[in-house]
Structure formats: C-alpha cells, structure tokens
N, C-alpha and C positions, 0 to 999 in steps of 0.2 A: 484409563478406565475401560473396562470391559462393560459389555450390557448384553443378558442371552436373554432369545426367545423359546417360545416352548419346546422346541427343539435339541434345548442344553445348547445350540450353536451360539456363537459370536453374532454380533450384528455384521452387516455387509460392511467393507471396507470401500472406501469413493476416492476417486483421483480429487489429487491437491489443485486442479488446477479449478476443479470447479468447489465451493461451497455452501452449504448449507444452516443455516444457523435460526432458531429460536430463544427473543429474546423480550424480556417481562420489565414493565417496572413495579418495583418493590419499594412500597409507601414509607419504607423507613429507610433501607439504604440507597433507594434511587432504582436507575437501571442495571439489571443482572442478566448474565446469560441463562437457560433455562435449559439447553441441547446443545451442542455440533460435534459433528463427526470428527473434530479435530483439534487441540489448543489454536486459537489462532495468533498470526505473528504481533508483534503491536507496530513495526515498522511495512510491512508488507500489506495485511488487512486494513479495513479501515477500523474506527472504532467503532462499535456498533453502540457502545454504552452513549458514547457522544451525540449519535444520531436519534437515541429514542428521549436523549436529554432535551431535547431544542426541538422536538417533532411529534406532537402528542393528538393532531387531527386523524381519525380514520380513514386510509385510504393507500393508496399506492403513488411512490414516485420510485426514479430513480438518482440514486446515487456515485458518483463517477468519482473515483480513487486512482490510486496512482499506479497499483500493479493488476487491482482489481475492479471490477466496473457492478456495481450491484443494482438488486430492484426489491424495492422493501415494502412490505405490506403492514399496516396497523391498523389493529382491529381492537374491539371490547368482545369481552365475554361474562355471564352473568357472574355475581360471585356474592355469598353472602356473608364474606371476612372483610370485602374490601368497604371503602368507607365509600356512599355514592351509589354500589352495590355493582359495580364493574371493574375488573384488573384490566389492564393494560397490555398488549403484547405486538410483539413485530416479528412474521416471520421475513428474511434474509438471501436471497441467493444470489452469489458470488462467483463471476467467471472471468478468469484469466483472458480479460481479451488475447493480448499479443500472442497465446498458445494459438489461439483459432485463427488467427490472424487469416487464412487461408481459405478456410470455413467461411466464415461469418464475414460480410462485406458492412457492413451496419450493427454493431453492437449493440446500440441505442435501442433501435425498430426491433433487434432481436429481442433484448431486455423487454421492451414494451409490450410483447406480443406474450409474455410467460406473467404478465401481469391476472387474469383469467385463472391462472392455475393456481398462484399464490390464492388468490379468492376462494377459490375450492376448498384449498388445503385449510385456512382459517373456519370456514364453516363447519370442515372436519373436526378440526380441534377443541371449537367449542362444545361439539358433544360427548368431548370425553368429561364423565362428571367427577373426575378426583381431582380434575388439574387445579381448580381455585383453592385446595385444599391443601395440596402440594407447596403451591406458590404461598401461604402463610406458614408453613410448616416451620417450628420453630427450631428443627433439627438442621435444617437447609444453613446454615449458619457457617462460613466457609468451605461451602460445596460448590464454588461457582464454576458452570460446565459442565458439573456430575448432579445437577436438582435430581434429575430423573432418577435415582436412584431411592432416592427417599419414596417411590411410589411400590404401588402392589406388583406382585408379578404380573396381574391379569393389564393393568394399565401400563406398565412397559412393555408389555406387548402389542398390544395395542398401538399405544404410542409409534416404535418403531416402523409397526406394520406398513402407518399413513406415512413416517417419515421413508421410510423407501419407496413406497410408491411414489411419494410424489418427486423425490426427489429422481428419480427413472422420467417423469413426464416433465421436467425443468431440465435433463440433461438434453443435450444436442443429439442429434438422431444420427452422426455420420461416424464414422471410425477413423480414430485419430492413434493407432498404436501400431504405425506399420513402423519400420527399422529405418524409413526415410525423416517421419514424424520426430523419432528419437533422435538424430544426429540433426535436427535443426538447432540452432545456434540464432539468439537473439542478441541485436548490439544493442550495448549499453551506454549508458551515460554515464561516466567512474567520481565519484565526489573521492578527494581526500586531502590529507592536510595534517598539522600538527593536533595534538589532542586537545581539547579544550577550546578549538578553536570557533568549535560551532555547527561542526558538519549536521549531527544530531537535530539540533534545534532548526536549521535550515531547511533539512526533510519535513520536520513537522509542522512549520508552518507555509511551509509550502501545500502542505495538507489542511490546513485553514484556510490558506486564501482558498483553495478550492471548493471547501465544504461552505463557506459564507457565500459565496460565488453558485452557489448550485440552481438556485431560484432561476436567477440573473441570467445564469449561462453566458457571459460575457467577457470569459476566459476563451481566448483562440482556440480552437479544433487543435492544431498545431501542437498547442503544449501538453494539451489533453494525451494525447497518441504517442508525442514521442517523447514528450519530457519526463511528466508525472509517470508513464508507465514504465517507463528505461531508467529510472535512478537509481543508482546502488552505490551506495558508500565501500568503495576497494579495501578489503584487507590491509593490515601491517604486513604479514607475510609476503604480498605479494611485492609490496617495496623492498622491503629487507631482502629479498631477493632478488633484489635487480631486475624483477618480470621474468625470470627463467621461469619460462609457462609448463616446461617440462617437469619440474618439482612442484609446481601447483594445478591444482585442478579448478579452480574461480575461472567459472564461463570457458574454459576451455582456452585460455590466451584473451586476456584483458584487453592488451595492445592490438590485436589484429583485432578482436572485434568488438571496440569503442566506437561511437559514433562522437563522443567528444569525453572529455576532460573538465571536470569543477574542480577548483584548486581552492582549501579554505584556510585561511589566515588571519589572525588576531591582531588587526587595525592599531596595538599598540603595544604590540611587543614584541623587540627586534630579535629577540632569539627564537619565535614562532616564524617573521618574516624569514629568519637564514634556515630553518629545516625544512619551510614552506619551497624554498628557493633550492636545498637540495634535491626533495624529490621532484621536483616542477626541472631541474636540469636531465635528470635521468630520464623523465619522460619525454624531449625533446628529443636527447638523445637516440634512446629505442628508435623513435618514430622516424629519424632520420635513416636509419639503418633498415627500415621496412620499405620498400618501393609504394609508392604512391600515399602513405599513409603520412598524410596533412590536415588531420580532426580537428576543430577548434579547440580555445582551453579558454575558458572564461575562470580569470583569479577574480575570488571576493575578497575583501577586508572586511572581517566582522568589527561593527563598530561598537565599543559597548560605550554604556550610557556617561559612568564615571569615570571616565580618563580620555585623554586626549589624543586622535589618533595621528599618523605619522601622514604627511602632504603624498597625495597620488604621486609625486615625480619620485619622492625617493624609491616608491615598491618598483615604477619604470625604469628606474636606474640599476638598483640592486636584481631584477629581473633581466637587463640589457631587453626590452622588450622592444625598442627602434631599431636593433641590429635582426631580432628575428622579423621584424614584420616588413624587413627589408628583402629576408630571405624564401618569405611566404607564406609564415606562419599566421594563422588567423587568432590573434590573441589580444584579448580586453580585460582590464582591470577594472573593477568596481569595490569602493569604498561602501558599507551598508550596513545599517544594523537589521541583522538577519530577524529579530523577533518584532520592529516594526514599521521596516521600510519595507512596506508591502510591493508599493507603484514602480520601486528601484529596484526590487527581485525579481516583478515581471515583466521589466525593461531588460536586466541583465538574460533572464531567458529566452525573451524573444530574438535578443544578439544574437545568443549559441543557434537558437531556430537558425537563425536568416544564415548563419554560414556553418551547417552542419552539410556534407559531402552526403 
C-alpha cells in the first residue's frame, strides 16, 4: 500500500529495525490493526492483536518479545458509534534491541523514557475528528493495515503528518548506517528438525510463556537477551546443503555464527528420531572441522498427548550422546510436550544458557 500527502509524494519509508504500529479494537471483530509502516512478521513481531486482547486498562507498559522489545500505550478517545461512547486504541513502538545492541545499554529504561511521547502522540490523535468514524466504517471490512485509506484526503494527511513526526521523536538520536554497522553479524540460536516436529509451536509458545510472564517479570534477564531475541528456526536449504555457506546467504554462515543448536524431534516417531539424527550428525560434524567451535545443542522430544513416547535411553543410544559428551560436546536431551510443559522449556533453556560459549 502506498499512502501520498499533499505533495502527490509517498509517505517516508522507516528502517525494519524499528516499528511503529496503530492498533483499535473493533466491537464486532475484536482487535484490528488501524496503521504501520509495514506488514508485520507473525513469527519475528509480537502480536499486537493478542496484546490489546488481554490488556484494555489505559496506560502505558512495556512488552518484551523475542526479536523485538516494545512500549505500548492505551488510551480512549470520544466516539459516538461506539457503545459506552469510547473506541479503544494502542499505539506500539517496536525496537530491535540486538540491532542497537551498542547504542542502548538498557532497553528497558530506554523504552520507559519514550513512554511521554507515546502520550503526546495519543492526545494528538484524539483530535483528529474523522477517526471514530473511520474505525466503524463499514467499508474497512478486509482492509486490515490499509483502514487509513478509507479516510479523506485531508485526514490522511493529517494522519501521516503526526505519524512521522512522532515517529522522528521515538527514533534513537545516534547514526547506525556506517559500513561497520552493516557487516555486524548477530549469533544465533538455530532451532531445526524433521517437519512436523514441533519447531513452530515451540517458538510460539515460548512467546506465551513470555507474554503471561510479562506482569511477573520472573523470567531470567538471560533468556530475555539471548534466547527469545537469538531464535531462528534454520532453513531446509541450509541442510540439504550440507552448510556450504557459500551457496547460501542465512546469517552469513550459520555454523560459524551459532551461539547454540535446538534439535526438534517427534517423541514417537522413529523415522523423525533417524532424520532428526541425520541432520544432528552433519552438524557435529561441520563443527568439528571449525577450530574451537563447541556450541551446545540442546535435542527436544516433542511429546504429543496421544501416543506413547520412546524411553530417554533409546534418543541417547541412537544419538551415541556418551561417546560425544566424552569428547566435549555439550549436549542434553529433553523429552517435553512443547505446547504444555512450560516449567521443562524453561529448564531446557536455562541448560543451553548455562553452557552457551
């Protein structure tokens, strides 16, 4: 979607690393997006629809995700469609920690400090007087991300104006586009496995425990920084290619810059355990052939509800995991049904923590 201002120009274009988002609920489908300058990922962003589902007090917190760490404001504005005679809305802004990593020393206290501006910008909003009108619009109906189109010209301009501005006074004030900035390289945490095995659902609700956890804050700093923000589920490509990093481009060399290995395997199926076990030899392999590169590799067994899964000795056997952990390898098995043994996912990550190089 394009959006122009009076100008006939395009709106500004914003780096991925930071984002911006405007989001409503809407008394008959729930939460809807209303703005952002960009489709967002559903594995990379958080969800925003889930946060304004569970979160309907006015005010500011922040929200700490796995790639992205946000601070979300919720506010009412008058409206005389809605029932109660107020619409609901959150604006959102989303910054890649790990990009600033260098910058910003406290993400958190950073975040907390652009609280102030979020406020600003909501009191901005409220005076625009087409928006309650927009948000019943009963054209808006599969528009989610492009509502603002359903308005006037004068009010998308408008609109825009406040959203660059504010979004200019939420960005970071320092210069992050030197040629040093660009050849940074962030290690990762590689999840992969047979298909079906689980990887998917394991990301997500690793993204649960975190968002029910958010009050609390009683998830380790630890997991926060390097686990949640470092996951990335590895390509097939880069298996099937034996990690020749030369014909692929993921992270620049997976192998050299892993900080560990999640291996995912279906707790009761031995032809998931033997391809789990093919790739898991290749990547022993590689690693051996690297000087110094001894990353942990924490294997899971997805356990599912209705079948029976196979005794921890066999995955140790058919793994030879006594003959590597003879040779130095740092590697742990865990048996776990990924969608509700919460306490045992984050036992298995605090493992990877405690011996991550």
């Amino acid at each position: 979607m394009s959006i122009k201002n009076n100008n006939n120009t395009e709106a500004k274009s914003y780096p991925k690393e930071e984002t911006l988002c405007i989001s409503y609920f809407d008394q008959i489908i729930g939460p809807n997006q209303f703005y952002c300058q960009e489709p967002l990922s559903d594995i990379d962003h958080p969800n925003l629809n889930r946060i304004l589902e569970f979160n309907d007090e006015p005010g500011s917190f922040i929200f700490a995700f796995r790639k992205y760490q946000t601070v979300n404001h919720l506010f009412n504005i008058p409206s005389v469609y809605a029932r109660g005679g107020e619409e609901l809305l959150m604006i959102s802004y989303m910054i890649r920690a790990a990009y600033f990593r260098n910058e910003i020393v406290d993400v958190f206290k950073y975040l907390e400090s652009k609280k102030p501006i979020l406020e600003s910008y909501a009191e901005e909003l409220k005076k625009l007087k087409e928006l309650p009108e927009i948000l019943h619009d009963k054209n808006k109906s599969g528009l989610n991300g492009t509502i603002l189109e359903i308005g006037s010209e004068k009010f998308k301009n408008e609109f825009l104006k406040l959203y660059e501005k504010y979004f200019k006074e939420l960005s970071p004030k320092f210069e992050i586009e030197s040629p040093l900035r660009k050849k940074k390289i962030t290690k990762k945490i590689f999840i992969l496995g047979e298909r079906y095995a689980g990887k998917t659902a394991f990301l997500k609700n690793v993204e649960d425990i975190q968002f029910h956890n958010q009050i609390n804050n009683d998830l380790p700093t630890m997991i926060y920084e390097i686990v949640i923000d470092n996951l990335a589920i590895l390509t097939y490509d880069c298996i099937e290619r034996d990690f020749e990093c030369d014909r692929c481009k993921n992270y620049g060399g997976c192998l050299k810059n892993a900080q560990a290995f999640i291996l995912m395997l279906n707790a009761s199926d031995k032809n998931s355990v033997a391809g789990t076990k093919e790739k898991f030899q290749k990547i022993v392999n590689k690693c051996k052939e690297i000087e110094n590169q001894r990353v942990p590799i924490l294997i899971i067994g997805n356990k599912f509800d209705d079948k029976e899964e196979f005794d921890s000795d066999y995955v140790y056997n058919m793994f030879n995991l006594k003959e590597l952990h003879e040779c130095g390898m740092k590697i742990k098995y865990f048996p776990i049904n990924v969608l509700k043994d919460n306490d045992m996912i984050m036992k298995a990550l605090r493992w990877l923590v405690r011996h991550m190089i």
